[in-house]
C-alpha positions as CSV (number, residue, x, y, z in Angstrom):
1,X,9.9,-20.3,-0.8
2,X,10.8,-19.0,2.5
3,X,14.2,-20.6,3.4
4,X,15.9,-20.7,6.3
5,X,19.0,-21.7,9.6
6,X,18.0,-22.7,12.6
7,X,20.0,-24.3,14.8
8,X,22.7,-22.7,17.7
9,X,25.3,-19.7,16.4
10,X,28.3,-21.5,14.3
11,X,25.7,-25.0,13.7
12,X,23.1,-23.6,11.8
13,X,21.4,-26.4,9.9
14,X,19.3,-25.2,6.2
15,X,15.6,-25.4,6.2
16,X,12.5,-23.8,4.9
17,X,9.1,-22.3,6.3
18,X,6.1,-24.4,5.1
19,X,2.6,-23.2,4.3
20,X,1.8,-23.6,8.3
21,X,4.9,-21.2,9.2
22,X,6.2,-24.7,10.4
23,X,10.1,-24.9,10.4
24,X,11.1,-27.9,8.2
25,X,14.4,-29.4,7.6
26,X,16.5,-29.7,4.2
27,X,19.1,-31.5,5.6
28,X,20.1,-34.1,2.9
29,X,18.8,-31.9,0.0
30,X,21.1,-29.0,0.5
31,X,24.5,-28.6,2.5
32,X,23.2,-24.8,3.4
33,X,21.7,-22.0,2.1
34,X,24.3,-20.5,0.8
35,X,24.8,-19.0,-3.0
36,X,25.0,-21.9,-4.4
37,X,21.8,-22.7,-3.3
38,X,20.5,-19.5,-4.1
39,X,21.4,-19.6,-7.7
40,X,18.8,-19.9,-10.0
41,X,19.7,-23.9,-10.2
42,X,20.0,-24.4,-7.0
43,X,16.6,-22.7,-6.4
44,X,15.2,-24.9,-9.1
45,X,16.1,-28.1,-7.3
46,X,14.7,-26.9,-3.7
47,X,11.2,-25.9,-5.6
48,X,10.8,-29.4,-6.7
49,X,11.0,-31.1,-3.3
50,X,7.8,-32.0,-1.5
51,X,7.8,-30.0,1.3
52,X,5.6,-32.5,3.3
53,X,8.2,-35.3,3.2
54,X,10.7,-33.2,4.9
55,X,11.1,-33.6,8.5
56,X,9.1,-30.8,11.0
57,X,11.6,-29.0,13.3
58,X,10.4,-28.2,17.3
59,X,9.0,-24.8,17.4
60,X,10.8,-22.2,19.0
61,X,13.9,-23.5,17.4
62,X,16.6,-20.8,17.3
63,X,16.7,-19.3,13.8
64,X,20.3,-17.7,12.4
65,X,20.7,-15.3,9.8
66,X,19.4,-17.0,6.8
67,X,22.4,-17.2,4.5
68,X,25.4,-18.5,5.6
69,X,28.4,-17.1,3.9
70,X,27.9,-13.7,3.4
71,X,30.8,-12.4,1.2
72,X,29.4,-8.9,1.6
73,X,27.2,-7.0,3.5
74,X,26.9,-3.5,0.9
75,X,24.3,-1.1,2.5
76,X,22.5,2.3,0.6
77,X,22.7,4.8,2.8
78,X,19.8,8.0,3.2
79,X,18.1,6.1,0.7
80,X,14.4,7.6,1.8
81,X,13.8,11.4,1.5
82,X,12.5,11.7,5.0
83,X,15.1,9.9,6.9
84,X,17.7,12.0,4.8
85,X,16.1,15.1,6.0
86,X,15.8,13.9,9.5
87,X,19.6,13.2,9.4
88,X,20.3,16.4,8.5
89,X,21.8,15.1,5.5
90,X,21.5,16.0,1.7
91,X,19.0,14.0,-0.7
92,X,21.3,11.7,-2.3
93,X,21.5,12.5,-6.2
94,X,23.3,8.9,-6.5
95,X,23.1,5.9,-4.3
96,X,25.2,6.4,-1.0
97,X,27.4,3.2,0.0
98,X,28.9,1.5,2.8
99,X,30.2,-1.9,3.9
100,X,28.7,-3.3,7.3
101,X,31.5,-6.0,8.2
102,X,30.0,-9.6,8.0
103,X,31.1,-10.4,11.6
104,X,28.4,-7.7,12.2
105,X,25.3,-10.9,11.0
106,X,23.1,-12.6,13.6
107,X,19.8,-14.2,13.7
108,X,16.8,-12.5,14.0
109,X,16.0,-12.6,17.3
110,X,19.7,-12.8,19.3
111,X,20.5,-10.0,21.6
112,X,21.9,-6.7,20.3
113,X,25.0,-6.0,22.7
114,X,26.0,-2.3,22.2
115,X,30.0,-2.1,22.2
116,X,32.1,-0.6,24.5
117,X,31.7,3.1,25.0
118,X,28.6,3.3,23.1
119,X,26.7,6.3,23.8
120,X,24.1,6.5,20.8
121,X,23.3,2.9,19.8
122,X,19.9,3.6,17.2
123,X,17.8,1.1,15.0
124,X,17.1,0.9,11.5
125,X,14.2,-1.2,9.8
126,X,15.5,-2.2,5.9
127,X,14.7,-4.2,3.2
128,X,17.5,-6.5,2.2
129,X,18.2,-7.7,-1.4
130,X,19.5,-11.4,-1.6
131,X,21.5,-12.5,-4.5
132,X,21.4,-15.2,-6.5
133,X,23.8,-14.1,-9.7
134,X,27.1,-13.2,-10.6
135,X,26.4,-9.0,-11.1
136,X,29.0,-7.1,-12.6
137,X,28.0,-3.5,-14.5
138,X,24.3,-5.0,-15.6
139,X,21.9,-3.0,-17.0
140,X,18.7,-1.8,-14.9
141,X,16.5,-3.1,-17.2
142,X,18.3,-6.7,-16.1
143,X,19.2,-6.1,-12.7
144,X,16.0,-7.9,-10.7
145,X,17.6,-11.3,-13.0
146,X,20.5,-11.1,-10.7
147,X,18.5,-10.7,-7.1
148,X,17.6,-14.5,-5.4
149,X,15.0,-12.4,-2.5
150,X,14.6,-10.6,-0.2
151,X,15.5,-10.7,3.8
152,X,14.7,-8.4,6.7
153,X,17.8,-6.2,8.2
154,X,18.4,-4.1,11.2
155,X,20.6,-1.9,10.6
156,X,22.0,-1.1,13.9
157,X,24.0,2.0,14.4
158,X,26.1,3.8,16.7
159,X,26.1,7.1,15.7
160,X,28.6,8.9,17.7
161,X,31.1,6.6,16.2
162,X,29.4,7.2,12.8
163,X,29.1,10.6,12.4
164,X,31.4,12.3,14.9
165,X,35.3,12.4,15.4
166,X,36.6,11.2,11.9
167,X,32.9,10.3,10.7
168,X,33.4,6.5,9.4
169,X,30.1,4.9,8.9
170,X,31.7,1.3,8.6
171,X,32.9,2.0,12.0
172,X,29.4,2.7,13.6
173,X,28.0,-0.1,11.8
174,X,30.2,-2.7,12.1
175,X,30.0,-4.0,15.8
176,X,29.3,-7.6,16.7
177,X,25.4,-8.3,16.5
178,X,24.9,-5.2,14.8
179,X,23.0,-6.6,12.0
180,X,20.3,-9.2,12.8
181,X,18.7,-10.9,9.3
182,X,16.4,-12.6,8.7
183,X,13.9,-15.0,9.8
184,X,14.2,-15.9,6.7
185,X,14.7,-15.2,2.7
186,X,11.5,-15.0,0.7
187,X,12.4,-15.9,-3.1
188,X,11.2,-13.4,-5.9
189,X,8.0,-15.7,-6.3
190,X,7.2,-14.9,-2.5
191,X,7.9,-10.8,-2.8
192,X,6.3,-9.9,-6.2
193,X,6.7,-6.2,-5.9
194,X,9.2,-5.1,-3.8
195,X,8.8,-1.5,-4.2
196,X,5.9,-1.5,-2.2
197,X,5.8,-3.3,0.9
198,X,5.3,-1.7,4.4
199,X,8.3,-1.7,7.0
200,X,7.9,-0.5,10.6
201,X,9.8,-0.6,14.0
202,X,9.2,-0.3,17.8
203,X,11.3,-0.2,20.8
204,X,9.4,-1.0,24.2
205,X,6.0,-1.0,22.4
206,X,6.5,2.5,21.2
207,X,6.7,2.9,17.4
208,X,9.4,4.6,15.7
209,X,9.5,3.6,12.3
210,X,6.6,3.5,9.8
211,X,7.2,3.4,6.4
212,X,7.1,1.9,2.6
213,X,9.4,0.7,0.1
214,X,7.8,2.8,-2.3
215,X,9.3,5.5,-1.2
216,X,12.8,4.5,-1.6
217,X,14.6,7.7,-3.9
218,X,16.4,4.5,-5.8
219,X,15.0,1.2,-6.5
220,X,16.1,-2.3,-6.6
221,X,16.9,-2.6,-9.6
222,X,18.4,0.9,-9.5
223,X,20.6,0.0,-6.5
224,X,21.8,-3.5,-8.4
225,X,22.4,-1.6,-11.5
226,X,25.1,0.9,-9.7
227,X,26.4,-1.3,-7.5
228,X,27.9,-3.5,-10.1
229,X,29.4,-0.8,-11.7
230,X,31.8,-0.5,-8.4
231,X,31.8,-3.7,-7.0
232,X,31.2,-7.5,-8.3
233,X,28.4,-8.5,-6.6
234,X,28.3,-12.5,-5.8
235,X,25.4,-15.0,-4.7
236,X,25.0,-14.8,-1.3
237,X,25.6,-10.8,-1.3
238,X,23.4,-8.9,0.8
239,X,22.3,-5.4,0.2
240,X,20.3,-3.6,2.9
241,X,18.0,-1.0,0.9
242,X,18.3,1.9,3.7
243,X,15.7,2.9,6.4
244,X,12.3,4.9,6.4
245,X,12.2,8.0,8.9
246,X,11.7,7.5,12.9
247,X,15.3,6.4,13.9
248,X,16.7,7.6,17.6
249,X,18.6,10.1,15.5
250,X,15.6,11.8,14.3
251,X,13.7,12.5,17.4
252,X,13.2,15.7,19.0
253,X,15.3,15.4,21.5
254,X,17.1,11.8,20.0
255,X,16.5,9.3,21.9
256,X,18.6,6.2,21.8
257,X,19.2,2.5,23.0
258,X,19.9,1.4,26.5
259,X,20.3,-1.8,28.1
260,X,17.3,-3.5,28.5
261,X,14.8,-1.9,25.6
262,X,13.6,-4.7,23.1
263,X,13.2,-3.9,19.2
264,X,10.6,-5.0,17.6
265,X,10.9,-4.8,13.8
266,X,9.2,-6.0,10.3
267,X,9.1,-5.9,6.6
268,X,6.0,-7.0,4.7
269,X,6.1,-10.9,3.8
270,X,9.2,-10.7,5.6
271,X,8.7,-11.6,9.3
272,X,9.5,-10.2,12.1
273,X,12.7,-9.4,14.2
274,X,12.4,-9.2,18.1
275,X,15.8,-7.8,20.1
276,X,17.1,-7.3,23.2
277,X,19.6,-5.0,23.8
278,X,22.5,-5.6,26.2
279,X,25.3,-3.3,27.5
280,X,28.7,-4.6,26.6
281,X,29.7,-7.1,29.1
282,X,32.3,-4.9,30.9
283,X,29.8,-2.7,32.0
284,X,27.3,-5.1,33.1
């Protein structure tokens, strides 16, 4: 299943993509999609409706991020080799963490305002890992039982507030709109292996990012495995995966957002993302 929110910021309504890549309501079947929903039960029950009795929503309809309720949004940073090297940062021998605040979340194609006294606003193109399961220090060998789907992320970053003064990454990853999801969540039936799906990025029709899951330095069930060891992680969690090399960061000379580029961005069997970028509304 591909599931989904459309409907305006705050009033998203659940629904899923049919066979067409026709929008279609679950109203009445489902309050949301949510982690109840995505629990293994609650997955069980949405498989078994007929998707052609449910009601066909206008396209165009504004889609949200596709989980409502995020409790947290736990990233894996420098988590391919060649965007490591092109952040002038060491291969990771362990999975490298950080929290993106949940106030960050938008849909898919909303516009990315960069905040106030941005100066190097830069993309990321990620895999996202959806759970379904209550994980809490599980075994790799189990870990893919706990994971719901997958989503597509932008990571967006500001990296002068990330990596200079006091070097906080929540910080330059945390403003509002700086993580678009979605469309929407493919279930593990949809994404059989996700260690090898293609990802890619482009700003104004350039491209940037090219890349493959299967070069990840951890996998998923690798990431799931350590992160319960540190944290509880709850349906509903997302975990973006980290980004393959091509960010603003990495160019020679970097080159990053301004007001008025559009990102472009998708993951295979994911969708696609489309962006605009604003300035923040002071200096407009």
């Amino acid at each position: 299943m591909k599931l989904v929110r459309y409907g305006s910021p705050g009033s998203e309504k659940p629904g899923l993509i049919d066979f067409s890549g026709k929008i279609r309501s679950l109203e009445g079947h489902v309050d949301d999609i949510d982690g109840q929903a995505l629990s293994p039960s609650g997955l069980g029950k949405l498989s078994e409706i007929d998707y052609k009795s449910l009601p066909l929503i206008p396209s165009g309809t504004r889609l949200g991020c596709p989980v409502a309720n995020v409790g947290k949004l736990l990233c894996v940073g420098l988590n391919y080799t060649d965007h490591a090297l092109e952040s002038g940062q060491p291969i990771p021998e362990e999975p490298v963490l950080f929290m993106k605040s949940t106030t960050a979340i938008c849909g898919p194609e909303d516009d990315v305002i960069m905040p106030k006294d941005s100066v190097k606003t830069d993309w990321e193109v990620e895999l996202g890992i959806v759970i379904g399961t209550r994980a809490s220090y599980v075994d790799k060998e189990s870990a893919l039982d706990h994971v719901a789907g997958y989503c597509l992320v932008n990571d967006v970053s500001e990296r002068a507030f990330q990596l200079e003064g006091t070097g906080q990454w929540v910080k330059g990853k945390s403003a509002d709109t700086f993580a678009p999801i979605g469309p929407w969540v493919a279930t593990k039936d949809e994404i059989t292996n996700p260690s090898d799906l293609d990802l890619w990025l482009e700003v104004n029709n350039h491209p940037y990012q090219k890349g493959n899951t299967r070069t990840m330095i951890f996998d998923i069930a690798t990431i799931v495995s350590y992160i319960s060891r540190h944290t509880t992680l709850m349906p509903g969690d997302i975990i973006p995966t980290g980004t393959p090399p091509g960010v603003g960061l990495g160019q020679k000379p970097p080159v990053y957002l301004k007001a008025g580029d559009v990102m472009r961005l998708g993951v295979e069997g994911l969708g696609v993302q489309r962006q605009r970028v604003l300035a923040w509304p002071g200096d407009r």
